[in-house]
C-alpha positions in Angstrom: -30.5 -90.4 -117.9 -32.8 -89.4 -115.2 -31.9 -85.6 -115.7 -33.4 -85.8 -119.2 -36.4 -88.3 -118.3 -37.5 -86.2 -115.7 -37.7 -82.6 -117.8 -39.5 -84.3 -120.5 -41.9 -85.7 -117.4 -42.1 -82.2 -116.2 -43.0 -81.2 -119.4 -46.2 -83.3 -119.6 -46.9 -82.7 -116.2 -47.3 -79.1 -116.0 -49.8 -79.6 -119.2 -52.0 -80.7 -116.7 -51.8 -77.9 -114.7 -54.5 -75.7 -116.4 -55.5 -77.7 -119.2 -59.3 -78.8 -118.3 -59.8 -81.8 -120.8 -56.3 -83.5 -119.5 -58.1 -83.4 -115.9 -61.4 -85.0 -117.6 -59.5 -87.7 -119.3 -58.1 -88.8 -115.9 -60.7 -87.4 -113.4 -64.0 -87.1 -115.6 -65.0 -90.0 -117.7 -63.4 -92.8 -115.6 -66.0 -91.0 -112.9 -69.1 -91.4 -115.7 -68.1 -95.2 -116.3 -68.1 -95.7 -112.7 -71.6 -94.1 -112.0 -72.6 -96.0 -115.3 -71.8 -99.3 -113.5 -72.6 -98.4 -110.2 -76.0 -97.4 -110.7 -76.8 -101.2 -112.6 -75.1 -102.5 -109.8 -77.3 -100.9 -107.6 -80.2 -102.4 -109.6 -78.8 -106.0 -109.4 -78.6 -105.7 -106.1 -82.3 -105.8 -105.7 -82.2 -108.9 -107.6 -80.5 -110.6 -105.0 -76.8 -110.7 -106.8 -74.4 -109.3 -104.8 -71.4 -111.4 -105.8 -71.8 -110.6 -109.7 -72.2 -106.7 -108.3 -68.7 -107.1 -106.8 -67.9 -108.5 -110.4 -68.7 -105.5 -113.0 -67.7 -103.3 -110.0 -64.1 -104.7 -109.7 -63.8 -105.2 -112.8 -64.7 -102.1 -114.3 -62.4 -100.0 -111.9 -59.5 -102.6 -113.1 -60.6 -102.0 -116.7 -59.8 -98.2 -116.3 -55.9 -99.6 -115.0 -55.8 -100.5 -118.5 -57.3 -98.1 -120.4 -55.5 -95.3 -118.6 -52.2 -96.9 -119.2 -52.5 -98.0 -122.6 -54.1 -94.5 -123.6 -51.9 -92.4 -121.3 -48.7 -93.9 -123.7 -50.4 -92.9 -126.7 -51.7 -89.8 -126.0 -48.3 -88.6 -124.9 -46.9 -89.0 -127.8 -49.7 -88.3 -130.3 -49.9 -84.9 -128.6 -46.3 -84.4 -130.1 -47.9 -84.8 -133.9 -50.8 -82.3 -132.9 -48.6 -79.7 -131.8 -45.9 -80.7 -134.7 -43.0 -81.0 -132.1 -42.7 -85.1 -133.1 -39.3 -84.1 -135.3 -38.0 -81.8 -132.2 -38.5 -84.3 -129.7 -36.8 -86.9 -131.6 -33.1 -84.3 -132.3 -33.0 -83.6 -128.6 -30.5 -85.6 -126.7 -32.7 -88.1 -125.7 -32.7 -91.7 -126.1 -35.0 -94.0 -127.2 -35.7 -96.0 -123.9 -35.5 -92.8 -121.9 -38.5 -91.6 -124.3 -40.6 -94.6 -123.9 -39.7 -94.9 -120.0 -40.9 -91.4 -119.2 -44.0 -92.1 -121.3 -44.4 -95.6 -118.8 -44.2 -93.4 -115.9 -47.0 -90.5 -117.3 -49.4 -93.8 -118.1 -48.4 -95.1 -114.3 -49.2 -91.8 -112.2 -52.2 -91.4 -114.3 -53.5 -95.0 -113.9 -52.9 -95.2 -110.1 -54.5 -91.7 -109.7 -57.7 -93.0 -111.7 -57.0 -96.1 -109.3 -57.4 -94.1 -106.2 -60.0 -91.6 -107.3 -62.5 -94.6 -108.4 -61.7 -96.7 -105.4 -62.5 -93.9 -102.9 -65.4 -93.0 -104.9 -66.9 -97.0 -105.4 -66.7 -97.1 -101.3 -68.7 -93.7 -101.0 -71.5 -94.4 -103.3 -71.7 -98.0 -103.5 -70.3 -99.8 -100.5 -67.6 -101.2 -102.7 -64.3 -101.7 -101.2 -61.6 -102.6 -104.1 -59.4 -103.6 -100.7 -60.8 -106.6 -100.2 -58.6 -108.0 -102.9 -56.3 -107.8 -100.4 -52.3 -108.2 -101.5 -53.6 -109.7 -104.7 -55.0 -106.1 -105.9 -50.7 -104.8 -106.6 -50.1 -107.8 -108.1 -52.9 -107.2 -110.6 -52.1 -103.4 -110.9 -48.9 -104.6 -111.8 -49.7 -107.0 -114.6 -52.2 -104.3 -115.7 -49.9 -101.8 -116.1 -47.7 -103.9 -117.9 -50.5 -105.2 -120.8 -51.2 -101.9 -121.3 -47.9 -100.5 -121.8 -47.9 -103.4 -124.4 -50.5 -102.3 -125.9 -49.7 -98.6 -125.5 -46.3 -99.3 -127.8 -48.1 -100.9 -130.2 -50.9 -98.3 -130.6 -47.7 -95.7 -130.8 -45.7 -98.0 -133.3 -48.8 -97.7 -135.7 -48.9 -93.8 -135.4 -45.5 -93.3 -136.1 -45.7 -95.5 -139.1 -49.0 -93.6 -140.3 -49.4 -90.6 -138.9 -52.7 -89.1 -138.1 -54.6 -92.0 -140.1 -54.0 -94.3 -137.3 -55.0 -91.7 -134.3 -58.5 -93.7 -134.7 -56.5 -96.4 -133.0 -55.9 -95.0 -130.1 -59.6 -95.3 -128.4 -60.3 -98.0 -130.9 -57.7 -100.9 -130.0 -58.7 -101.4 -125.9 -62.1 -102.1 -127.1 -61.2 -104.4 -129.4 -59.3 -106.3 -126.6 -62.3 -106.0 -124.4 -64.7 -108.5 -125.4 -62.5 -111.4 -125.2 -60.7 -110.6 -121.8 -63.5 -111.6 -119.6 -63.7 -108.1 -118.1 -67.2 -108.5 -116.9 -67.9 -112.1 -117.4 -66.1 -115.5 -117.2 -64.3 -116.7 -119.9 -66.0 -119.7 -119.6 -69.5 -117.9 -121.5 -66.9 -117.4 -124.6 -67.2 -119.8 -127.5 -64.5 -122.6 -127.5 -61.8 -121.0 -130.9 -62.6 -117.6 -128.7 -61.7 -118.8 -125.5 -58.2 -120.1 -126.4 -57.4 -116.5 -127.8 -58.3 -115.2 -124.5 -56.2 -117.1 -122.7 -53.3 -115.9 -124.5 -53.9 -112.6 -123.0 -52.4 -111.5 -119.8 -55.5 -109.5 -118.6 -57.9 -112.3 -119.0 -56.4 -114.2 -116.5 -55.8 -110.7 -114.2 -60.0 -110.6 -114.6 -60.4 -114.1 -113.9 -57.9 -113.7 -111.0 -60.1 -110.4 -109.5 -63.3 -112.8 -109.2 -61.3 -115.8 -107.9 -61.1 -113.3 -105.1 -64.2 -111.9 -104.5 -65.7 -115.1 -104.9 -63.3 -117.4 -102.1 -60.9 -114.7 -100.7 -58.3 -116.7 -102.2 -55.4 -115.2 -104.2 -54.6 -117.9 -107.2 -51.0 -117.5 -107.5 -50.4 -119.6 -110.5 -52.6 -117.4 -112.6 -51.1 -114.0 -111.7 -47.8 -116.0 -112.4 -49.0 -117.3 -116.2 -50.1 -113.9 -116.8 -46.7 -112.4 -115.4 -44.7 -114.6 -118.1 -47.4 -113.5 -121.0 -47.1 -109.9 -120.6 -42.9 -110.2 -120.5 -43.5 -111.6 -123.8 -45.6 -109.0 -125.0 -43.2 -106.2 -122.8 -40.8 -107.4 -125.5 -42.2 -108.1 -128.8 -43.7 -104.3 -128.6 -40.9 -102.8 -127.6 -39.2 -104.8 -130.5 -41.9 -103.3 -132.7 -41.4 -99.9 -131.6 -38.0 -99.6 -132.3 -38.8 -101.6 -135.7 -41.3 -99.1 -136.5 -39.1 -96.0 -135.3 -36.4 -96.7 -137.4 -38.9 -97.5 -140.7 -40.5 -93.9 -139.9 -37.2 -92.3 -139.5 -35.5 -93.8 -142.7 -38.5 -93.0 -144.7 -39.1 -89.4 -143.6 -42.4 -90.4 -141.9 -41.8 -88.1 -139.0 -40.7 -85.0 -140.8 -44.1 -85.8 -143.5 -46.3 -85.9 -140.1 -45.3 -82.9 -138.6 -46.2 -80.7 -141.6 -49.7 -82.0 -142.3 
């Protein structure tokens, strides 16, 4: 199993190698986001609001976990339609789960990389340091990883089924998740109906969790708990999906149709 997980790994991997806009995507615009953010932090600062600085900086630098993850998935496999290679990597003796594992690990080296690059960078320019979330900063790396692997099977359920029509959703779906997560503000400022549909998501309670811990140093161990069960659910109704999907697309000749557009 490994054997074959880890040539198809190589194979992404050495992409990277000399391919500049793979670089950017981990390297390049997390970096513009951050100087974005950093630079209104700055500002706030001479307002007198250094707690809410810590907030938008944690918080965007734990927004790119999921981004990176949940794009990282995608990508990976929507590069397969772009180069038509989908039906070739689907008659290679390679399982299912060893497909969608590999394509976990590529969206975990590449989040964590981000993860170090920004965390470095926030201390150097800003005075930031993401370590003060002491012990509680894995466990929320963790649950990160694990929504946007959710949300990464999803997005790559809907492009099998559709092909390049529903490449759109690739940038598309984070940012509709955004605005009710409580990335950069409480989920208290959301109205009432809103709210409860935030807290059915396992990041808005990760957010919540990050200022919990700026604010009083403490860890809150029941949230990262509730947000641990929500994203097994949603580990498993997407993998569910996927393989839904995945058979509909190979019955139906959706794969073989893609690859010759």
């Amino acid at each position: 199993m490994w054997y074959r997980m880890s040539g198809l790994l190589l194979r992404h991997l050495y992409l990277y190698r000399r391919s500049i806009s793979r670089i950017m995507e981990i390297v390049f615009w997390p970096v513009m986001s951050l100087m974005v953010w950093g630079f209104l932090s700055q500002y706030l600062k001479t307002k007198d609001l250094p707690v809410a600085v810590n907030y938008l900086l944690g918080a965007m630098i734990l927004w790119e976990l999921l981004y990176r993850s949940q794009q990282s998935i995608t990508l990976s496999l929507t590069e397969e339609f772009w180069v038509k290679n989908i039906v070739n990597l689907f008659v290679a003796p390679l399982r299912t789960i060893e497909l969608v594992l590999t394509l976990c690990i590529i969206g975990l080296l590449k989040s964590l990389t981000a993860m170090l690059f920004l965390g470095v960078l926030a201390w150097y320019l800003y005075h930031f340091n993401i370590l003060v979330m002491g012990t509680g900063l894995v466990f929320f790396f963790g649950n990160l990883i694990l929504f946007g692997w959710s949300v990464g099977m999803v997005t790559m359920s809907l492009i099998l089924r559709f092909g390049h029509a529903a490449e759109a959703l690739i940038w598309g779906v984070p940012f509709l998740i955004q605005p009710i997560s409580a990335v950069f503000y409480p989920v208290d400022v959301l109205p009432a109906w809103l709210k409860t549909i935030a807290l059915l998501l396992p990041c808005t309670h990760i957010f919540e969790g990050m200022r919990t811990v700026l604010n009083t140093g403490q860890t809150d161990s029941a949230m990262l708990a509730y947000a641990f069960g929500l994203n097994l659910i949603y580990l498993a109704g997407a993998a569910l999906f996927f393989l839904w999907m995945l058979h509909q697309a190979r019955v139906r000749g959706y794969l073989s149709r893609s690859n010759i557009e």
